[in-house]
Every structure is written in C-alpha cells, then in structure tokens.
C-alpha positions as CSV (number, residue, x, y, z in Angstrom):
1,X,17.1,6.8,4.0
2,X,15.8,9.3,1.7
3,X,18.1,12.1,0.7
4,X,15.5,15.2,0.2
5,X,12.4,16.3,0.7
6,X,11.1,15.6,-2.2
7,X,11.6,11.2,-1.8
8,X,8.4,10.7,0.3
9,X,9.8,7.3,1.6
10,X,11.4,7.7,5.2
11,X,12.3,4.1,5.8
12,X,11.7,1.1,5.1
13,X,10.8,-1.6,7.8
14,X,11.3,-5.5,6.6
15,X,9.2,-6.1,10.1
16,X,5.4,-6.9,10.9
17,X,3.4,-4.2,9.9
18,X,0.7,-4.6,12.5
19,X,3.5,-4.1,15.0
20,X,4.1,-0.5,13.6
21,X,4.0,3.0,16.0
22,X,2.2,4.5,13.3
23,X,-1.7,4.9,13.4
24,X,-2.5,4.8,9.9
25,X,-1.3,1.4,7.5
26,X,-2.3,1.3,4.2
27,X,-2.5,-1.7,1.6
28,X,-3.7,-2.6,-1.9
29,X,-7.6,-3.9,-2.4
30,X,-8.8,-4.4,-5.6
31,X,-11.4,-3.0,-7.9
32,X,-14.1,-5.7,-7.6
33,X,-14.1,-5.6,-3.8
34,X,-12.9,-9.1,-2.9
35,X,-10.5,-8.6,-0.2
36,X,-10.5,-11.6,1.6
37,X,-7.4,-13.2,0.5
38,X,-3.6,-11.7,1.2
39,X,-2.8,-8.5,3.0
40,X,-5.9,-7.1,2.9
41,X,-7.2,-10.5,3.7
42,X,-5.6,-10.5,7.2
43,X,-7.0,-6.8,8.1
44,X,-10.3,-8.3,7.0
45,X,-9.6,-11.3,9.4
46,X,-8.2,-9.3,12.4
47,X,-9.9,-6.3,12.3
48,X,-12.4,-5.1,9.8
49,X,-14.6,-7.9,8.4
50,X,-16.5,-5.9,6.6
51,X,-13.5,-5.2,4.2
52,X,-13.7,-8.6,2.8
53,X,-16.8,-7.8,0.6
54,X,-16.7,-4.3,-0.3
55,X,-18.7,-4.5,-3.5
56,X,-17.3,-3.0,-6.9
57,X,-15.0,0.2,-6.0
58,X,-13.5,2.8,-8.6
59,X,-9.5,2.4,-9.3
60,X,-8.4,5.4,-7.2
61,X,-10.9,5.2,-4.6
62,X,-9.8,5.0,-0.4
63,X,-11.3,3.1,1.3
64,X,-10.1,4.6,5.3
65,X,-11.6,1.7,8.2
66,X,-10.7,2.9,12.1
67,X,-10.2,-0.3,14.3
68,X,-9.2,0.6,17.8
69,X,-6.1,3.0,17.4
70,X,-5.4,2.1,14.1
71,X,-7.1,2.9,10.8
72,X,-6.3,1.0,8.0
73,X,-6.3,2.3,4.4
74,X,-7.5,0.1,1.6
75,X,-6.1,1.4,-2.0
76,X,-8.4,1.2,-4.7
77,X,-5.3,0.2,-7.3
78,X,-5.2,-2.8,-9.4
79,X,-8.1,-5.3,-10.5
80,X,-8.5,-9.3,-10.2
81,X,-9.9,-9.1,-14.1
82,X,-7.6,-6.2,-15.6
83,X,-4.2,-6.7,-13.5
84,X,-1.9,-4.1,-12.1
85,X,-1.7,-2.2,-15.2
86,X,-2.6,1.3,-13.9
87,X,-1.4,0.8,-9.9
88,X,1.4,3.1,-9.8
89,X,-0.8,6.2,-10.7
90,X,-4.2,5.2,-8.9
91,X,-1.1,4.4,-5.9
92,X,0.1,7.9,-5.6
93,X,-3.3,9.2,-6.2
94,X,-4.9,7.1,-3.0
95,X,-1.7,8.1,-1.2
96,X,-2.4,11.6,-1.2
97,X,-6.2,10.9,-0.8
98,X,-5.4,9.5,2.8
99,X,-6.4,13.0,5.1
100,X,-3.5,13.1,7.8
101,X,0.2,14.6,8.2
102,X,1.2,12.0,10.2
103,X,3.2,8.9,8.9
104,X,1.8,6.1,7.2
105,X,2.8,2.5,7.0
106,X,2.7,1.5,3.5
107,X,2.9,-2.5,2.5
108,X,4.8,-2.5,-0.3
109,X,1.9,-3.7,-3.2
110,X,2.3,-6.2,-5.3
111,X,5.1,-7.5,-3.5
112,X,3.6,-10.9,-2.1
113,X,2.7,-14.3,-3.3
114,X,-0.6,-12.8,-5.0
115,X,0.3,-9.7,-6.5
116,X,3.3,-11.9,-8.4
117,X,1.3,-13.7,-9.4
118,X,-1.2,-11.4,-10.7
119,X,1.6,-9.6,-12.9
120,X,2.2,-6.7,-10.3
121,X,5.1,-4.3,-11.0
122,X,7.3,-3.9,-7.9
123,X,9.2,-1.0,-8.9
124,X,6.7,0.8,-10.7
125,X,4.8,0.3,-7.4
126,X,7.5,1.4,-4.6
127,X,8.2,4.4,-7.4
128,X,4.6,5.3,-7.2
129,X,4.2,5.0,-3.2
130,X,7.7,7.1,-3.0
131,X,6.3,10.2,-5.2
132,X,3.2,10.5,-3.2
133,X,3.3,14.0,-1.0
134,X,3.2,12.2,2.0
135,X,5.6,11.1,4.7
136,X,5.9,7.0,4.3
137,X,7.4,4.1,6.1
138,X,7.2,1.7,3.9
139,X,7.1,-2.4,5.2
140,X,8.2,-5.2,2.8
141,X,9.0,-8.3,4.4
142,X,10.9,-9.1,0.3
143,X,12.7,-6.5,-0.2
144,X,15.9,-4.5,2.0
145,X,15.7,-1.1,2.6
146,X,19.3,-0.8,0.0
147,X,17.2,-2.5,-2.9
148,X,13.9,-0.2,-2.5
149,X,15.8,3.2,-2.8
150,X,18.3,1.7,-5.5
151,X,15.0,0.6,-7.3
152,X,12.9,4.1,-6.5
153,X,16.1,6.5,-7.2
154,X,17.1,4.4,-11.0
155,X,15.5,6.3,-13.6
C-alpha cells in the first residue's frame, strides 16, 4: 500500500480489470490510432468499436469513451513506429488529463505480450502512472503488488 499522499498508487489488483468497482479504467493506445490488438484491443472488442480505428492522435492526448457505467480511458503514450520512448511523461500527463476525483483503474502499460515486445519500460511506466495527481488502483495480471512499490519507491 502506499505510505503518503504523495504515492498516487492505492493498490494494486493482479485480477480482471473489467471486473473492477471503479467507473473509470484507463489503458495505453498508441499514436497512429490502431487499437485493435491487446488491451485496448479487447475494449475495442467488448465495448467501444470505434476505438479500434482512431486515426493518428498526438502523444499526450485522452481519448475518454462512456460504455454503460464505465468509461474507459485510452492514453495517447507510446507509438507502433517510434516505441515507448516518451510513455512515462505523456503517462502522467494523460493521467491528470482524465477529469474525475474518483479512482481509476489503471492497466499497468507495457506490461503485456505487446508492449514487451515493442521495447516498453515497465518501471519507468508504473513510476510514471504512480506520480500522476490522481488516486489509482492499478491492475497487472504480471506483476505483485510487493514488486510494483519495490519498483516505483527505488530511485
């Protein structure tokens, strides 16, 4: 758990983050607007096809989609041509973008299959997502709660 109020991550969940309480998720899309494969794949599946195709989009941009109770947050961070190279700050930027004081579920980016292999930074990622202003529960199905804050808190 965090230990003040200035580490924005409350938790972290290693559950199904389309299970989650909270009304607002947000997850990584990329700068050339193909969002049909990965997490932001299955939104676009389940509920918001038109996130699939969303044209080219500025690193830093939000793109905020309301499906029933839910509205899902697509980050503007990294690009399929340029890589993952300025995520963490476009993260935290996004983050604080996203208008609401209520939690938000945050999929740990660059964590799966295609951010690995895209050259994503994990740590400099969950760093990034824990210094937005904003009060996070982050979900990672690879990671422990124990081995995110060791990773967000090493300097």
């Amino acid at each position: 758990m965090a230990q003040n109020s200035k580490e924005m991550i409350k938790n972290v969940k290693n559950e199904d983050v389309f299970k989650t309480p909270h009304r607002h998720i947000a997850f990584a899309i990329n700068t050339e607007g193909f969002n049909d494969a990965g997490f932001a794949g299955q939104v676009s599946l389940r509920f918001a096809p038109e996130l699939a195709s969303t044209g080219e989009k500025e690193l830093g941009e939000v793109i905020s989609i309301k499906a029933g109770e839910k509205t899902f947050h697509g980050l503007v961070c990294h690009s399929l041509k340029k890589g993952w190279g300025d995520a963490p700050k476009a993260i935290t930027s996004c983050l604080e973008k996203i208008d609401t004081d209520e939690p938000i579920a945050v999929v740990l980016m660059g964590a799966g299959m295609i951010g690995q292999m895209s050259g994503a930074d994990v740590v400099a990622n969950a760093k990034a997502i824990h210094n937005a202003k904003k009060d996070i529960i982050l979900y990672c199905l690879e990671y422990s709660e124990k081995a995110v804050f060791d990773a967000v808190n090493k300097q």
